[in-house]
C-alpha positions in Angstrom: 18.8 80.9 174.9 20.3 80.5 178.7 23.4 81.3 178.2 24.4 81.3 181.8 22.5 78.3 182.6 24.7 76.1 179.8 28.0 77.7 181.3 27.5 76.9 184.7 26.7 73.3 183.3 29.7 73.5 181.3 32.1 74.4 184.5 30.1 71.9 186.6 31.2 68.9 184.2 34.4 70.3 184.1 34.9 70.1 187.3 33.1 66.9 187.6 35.8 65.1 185.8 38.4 66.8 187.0 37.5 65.1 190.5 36.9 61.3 188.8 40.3 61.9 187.4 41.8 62.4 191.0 39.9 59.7 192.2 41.2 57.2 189.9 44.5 58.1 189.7 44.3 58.8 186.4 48.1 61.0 186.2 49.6 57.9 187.5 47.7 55.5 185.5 49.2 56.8 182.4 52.9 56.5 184.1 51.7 52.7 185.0 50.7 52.0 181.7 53.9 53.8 180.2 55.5 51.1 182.4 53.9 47.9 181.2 53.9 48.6 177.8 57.8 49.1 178.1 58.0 45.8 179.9 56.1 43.9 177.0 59.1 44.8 174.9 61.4 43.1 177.3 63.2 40.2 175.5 61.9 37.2 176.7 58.6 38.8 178.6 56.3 36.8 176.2 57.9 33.2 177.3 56.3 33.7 180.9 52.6 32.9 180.0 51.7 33.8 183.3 53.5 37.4 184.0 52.3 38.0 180.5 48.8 37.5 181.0 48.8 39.5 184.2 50.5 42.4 182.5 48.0 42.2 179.5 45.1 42.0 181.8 46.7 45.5 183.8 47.3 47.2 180.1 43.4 46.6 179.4 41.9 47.8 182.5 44.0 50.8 182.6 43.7 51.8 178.6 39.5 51.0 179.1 39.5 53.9 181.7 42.1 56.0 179.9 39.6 55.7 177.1 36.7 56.7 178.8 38.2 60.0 180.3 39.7 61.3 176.9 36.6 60.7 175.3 34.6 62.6 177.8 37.4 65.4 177.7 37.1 65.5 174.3 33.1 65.8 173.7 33.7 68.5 176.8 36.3 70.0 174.9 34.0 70.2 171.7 30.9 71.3 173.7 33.0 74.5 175.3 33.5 75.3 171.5 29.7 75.1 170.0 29.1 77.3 173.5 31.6 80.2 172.9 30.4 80.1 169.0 27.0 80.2 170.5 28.2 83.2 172.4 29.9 85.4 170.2 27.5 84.8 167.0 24.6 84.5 169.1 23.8 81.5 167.4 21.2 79.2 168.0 21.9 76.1 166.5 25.9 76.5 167.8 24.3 76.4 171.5 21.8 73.5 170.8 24.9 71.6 169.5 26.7 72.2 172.6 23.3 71.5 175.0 23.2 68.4 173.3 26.6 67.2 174.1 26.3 68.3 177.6 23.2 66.5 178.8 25.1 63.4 177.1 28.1 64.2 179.0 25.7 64.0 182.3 25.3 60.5 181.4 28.9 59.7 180.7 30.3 60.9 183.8 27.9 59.7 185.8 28.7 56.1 184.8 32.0 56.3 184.9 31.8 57.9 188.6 30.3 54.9 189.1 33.2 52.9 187.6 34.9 54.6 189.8 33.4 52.8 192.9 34.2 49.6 191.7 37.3 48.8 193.6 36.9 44.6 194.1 39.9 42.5 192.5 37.6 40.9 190.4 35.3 44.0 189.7 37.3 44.5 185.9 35.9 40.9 185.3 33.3 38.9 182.9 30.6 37.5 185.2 28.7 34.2 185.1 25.1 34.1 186.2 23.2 30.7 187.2 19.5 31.3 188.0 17.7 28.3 189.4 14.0 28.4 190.1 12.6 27.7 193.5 9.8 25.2 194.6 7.1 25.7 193.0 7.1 24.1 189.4 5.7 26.0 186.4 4.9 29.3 188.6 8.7 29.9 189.2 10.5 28.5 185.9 8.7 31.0 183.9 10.3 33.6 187.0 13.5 32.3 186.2 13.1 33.0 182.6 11.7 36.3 183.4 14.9 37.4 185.1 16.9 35.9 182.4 15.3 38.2 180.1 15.7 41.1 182.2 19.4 40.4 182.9 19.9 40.1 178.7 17.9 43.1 178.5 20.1 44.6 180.6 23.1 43.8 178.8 22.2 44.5 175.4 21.1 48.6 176.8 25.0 48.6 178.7 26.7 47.1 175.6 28.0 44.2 177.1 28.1 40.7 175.2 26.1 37.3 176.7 27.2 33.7 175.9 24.9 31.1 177.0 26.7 28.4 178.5 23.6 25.7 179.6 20.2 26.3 179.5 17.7 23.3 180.9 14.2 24.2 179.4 10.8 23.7 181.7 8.4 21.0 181.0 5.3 23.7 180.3 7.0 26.6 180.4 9.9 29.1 182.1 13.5 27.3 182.8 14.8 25.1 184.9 17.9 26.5 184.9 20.6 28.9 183.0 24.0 30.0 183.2 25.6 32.6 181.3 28.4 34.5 180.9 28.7 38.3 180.7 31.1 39.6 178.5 32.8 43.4 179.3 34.5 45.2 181.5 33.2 45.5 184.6 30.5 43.0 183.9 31.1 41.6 187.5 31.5 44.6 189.5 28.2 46.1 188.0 26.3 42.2 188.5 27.2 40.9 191.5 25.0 42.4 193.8 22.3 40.6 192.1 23.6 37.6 193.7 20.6 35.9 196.1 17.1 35.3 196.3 14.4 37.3 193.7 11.0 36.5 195.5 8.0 37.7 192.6 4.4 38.5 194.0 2.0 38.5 191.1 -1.6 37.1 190.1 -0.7 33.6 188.2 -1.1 33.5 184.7 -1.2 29.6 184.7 -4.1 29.8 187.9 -7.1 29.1 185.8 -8.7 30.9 189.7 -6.3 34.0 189.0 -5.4 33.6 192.5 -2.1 35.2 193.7 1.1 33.6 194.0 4.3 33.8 195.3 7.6 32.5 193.5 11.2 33.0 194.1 14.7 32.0 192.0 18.3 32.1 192.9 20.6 34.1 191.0 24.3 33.2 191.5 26.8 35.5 190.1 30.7 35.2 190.0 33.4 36.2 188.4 35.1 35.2 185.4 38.6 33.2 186.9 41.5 33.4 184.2 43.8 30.9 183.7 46.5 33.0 186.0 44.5 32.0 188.9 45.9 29.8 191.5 43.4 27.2 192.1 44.1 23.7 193.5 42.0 21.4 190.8 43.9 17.9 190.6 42.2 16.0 187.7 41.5 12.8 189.8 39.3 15.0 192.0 37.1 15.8 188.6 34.2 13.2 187.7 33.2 14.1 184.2 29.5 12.6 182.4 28.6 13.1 178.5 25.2 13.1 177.3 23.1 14.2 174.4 21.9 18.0 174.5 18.0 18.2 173.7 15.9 21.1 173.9 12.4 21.3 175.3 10.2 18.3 174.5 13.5 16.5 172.9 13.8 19.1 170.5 17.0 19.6 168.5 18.5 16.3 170.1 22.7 16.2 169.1 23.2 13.0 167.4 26.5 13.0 169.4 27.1 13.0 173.3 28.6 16.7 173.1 26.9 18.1 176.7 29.4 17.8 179.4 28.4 17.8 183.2 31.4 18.2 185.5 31.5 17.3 189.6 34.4 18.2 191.6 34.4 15.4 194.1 35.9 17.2 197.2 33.5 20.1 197.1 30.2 18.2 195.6 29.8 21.8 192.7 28.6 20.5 189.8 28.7 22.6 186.5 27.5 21.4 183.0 27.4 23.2 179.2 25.7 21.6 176.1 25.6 25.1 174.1 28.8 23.7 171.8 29.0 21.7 168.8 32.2 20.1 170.6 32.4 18.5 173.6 35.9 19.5 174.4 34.2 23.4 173.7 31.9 22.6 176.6 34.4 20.9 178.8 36.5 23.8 178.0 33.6 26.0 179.3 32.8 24.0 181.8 36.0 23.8 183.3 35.8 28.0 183.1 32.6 27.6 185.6 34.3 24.9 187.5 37.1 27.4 188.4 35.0 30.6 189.0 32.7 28.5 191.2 35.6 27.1 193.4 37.1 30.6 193.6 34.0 32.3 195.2 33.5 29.2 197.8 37.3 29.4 198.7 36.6 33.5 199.0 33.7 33.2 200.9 35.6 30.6 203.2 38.4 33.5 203.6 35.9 36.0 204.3 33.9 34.5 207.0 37.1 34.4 209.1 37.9 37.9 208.2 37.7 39.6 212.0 36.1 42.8 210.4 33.5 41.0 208.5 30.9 43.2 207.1 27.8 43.5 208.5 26.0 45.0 205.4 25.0 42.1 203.1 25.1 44.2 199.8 27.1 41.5 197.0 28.1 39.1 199.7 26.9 36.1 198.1 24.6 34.9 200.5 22.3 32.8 197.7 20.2 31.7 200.8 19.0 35.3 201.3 16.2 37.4 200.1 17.7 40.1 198.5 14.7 41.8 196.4 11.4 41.8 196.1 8.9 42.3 193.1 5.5 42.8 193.5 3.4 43.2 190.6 0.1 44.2 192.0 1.7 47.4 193.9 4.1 47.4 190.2 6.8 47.9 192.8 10.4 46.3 193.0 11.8 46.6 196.9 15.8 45.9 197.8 15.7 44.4 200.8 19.5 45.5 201.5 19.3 49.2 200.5 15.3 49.8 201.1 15.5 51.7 198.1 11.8 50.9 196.4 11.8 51.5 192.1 7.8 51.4 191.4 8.3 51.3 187.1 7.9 47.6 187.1 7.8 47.0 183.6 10.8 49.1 182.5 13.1 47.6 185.8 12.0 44.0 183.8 13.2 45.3 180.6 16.7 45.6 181.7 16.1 49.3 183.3 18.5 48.3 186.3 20.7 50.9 186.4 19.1 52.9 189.4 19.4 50.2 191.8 22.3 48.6 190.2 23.8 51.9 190.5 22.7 52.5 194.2 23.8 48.8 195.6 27.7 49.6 194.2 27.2 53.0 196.5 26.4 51.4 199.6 28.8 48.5 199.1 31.4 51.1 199.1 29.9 52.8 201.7 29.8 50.0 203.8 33.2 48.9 202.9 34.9 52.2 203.6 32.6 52.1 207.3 34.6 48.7 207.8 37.9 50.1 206.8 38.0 52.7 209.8 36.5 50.8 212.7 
């Protein structure tokens, strides 16, 4: 047994989370949320749907990292005791306990250092991803459905809930489209670097000559808008279509005209949902892409006249660009952003994107922060 090895572990996370704490402003957080929680029990504080809901949304950002620190101060707490057992008995299975929780605790602060980074006011959000295929036919719907897969992968190993919202199968095989919605907290700060162009190098499975191909699909990610949102949607500016929802090959046809396509006429974005029963469910949802959609154009309309624009390209939701790069053959996965190059190609596929999900919300702040002083 290293003793000395586990207890300079043990001061190192100590003092790890000790510095996350100062960096979120975790004393004052607790004062804040003191604060709300009084103001909930004002007469009358209910009756103001919108303060409300702002105030609710404020309570569960601020309990979700309140949650996450007294948990890790507690395992840390409970890892300091197996280690000092461990120490005065000299007992094995006392210091295995306490190795155990500390590689854990590695883990756990690591992540929520990470958390720590996201700063965006929509970072707390759900997100909602559309991934539409390039040119290319067959080739690049089964690439979109490949990166569907990876991004539920993903989700599932990070504990975060997915919601299909519309889903147009391919003819042969793949998808010609999907969006879904992300359900957690900080679903959109982790996601939306993803947003642009995934270009996939590989030797065709469908090329009866096994020659190589190129395909490529755009993934567009944005937040989750709540109702609280001001958003200038006037009903007479919102062209709505029902039709029947079918599966691949006319499978599992709806007897009913429940799918719901929507087309906000002054902008030309169209959104559409047929996962519901109901077609006011899928208006309902549509109307929730609708709004999300609208919010990131008017953003990125707001941004481009910002005088300190940022030159780094990391999340800025440029679908037009080639952001990464997979490339079977070499079984390596490039971000063209970062240059950071992951060569487990397999295990990135099965939802293994924390490493460069992790390094793309470091340089954004990074690059943000570069902004800030010049």
């Amino acid at each position: 047994m290293d003793f000395d090895t586990l207890k300079t572990q043990l001061n190192a996370l100590l003092e790890s989370i000790e510095k996350i704490k100062e960096a979120l402003g975790y004393d004052a957080k607790l004062v804040e949320l003191k604060n709300l929680e009084e103001e909930t029990l004002i007469p009358g504080f209910w009756e103001d749907k919108e303060k409300s809901a702002k105030v609710v949304k404020s309570m569960k950002s601020i309990k979700s990292i309140i949650q996450k620190v007294e948990t890790i101060q507690r395992e840390l707490s409970d890892a300091r005791g197996y280690f000092e057992l461990a120490e005065e008995l000299n007992d094995i299975e006392s210091f295995k306990e306490s190795q155990n929780l500390v590689n854990n605790l590695k883990e756990s602060i690591e992540k929520l250092n990470i958390e720590t980074l996201l700063s965006g006011d929509y970072d707390f959000n759900n997100a909602i991803l559309t991934i539409h295929p390039g040119a290319g036919g067959t080739e690049s719907h089964d690439w979109a459905l490949m990166l569907y897969r990876m991004y539920i992968k993903w989700a599932a190993k990070s504990n975060f809930e997915i919601e299909v919202l519309d889903m147009q199968e391919g003819e042969e095989a793949g998808i010609k489209s999907v969006s879904f919605l992300v359900k957690g907290d900080n679903a959109y700060g982790y996601l939306k670097s993803e947003n642009g162009v995934h270009r996939l190098v590989r030797i065709s499975p469908f090329d009866a000559n096994s020659r190589r191909h190129t395909s490529f699909a755009a993934v567009e990610v944005m937040p989750e808008i709540s109702d609280d949102i001001k958003l200038d949607i006037r009903p007479e500016d919102i062209q709505m279509d029902v039709y029947r929802a079918s599966g691949a090959g006319g499978q599992h046809v709806n007897k009913t005209s429940s799918a719901v396509r929507l087309k906000h006429i002054p902008s030309g974005i169209v959104v559409s949902c047929q996962t519901e029963r109901s077609q006011f469910q899928n208006r309902e949802y549509a109307m929730r892409m609708l709004r999300s959609r609208l919010y990131e154009k008017e953003k990125q309309e707001r941004d481009a006249k910002l005088a300190n624009e940022r030159k780094s390209q990391v999340g800025s939701g440029d679908r037009s660009e080639k952001i990464r790069t997979y490339n079977y053959p070499q079984g390596r996965i490039t971000d063209h952003r970062i240059g950071l190059s992951i060569y487990q190609m397999e295990d990135f596929l099965n939802g293994n994107l924390d490493e460069m999900i992790d390094n793309l919300i470091a340089a954004d702040r990074a690059e943000k922060l570069k902004g800030s002083e010049e």
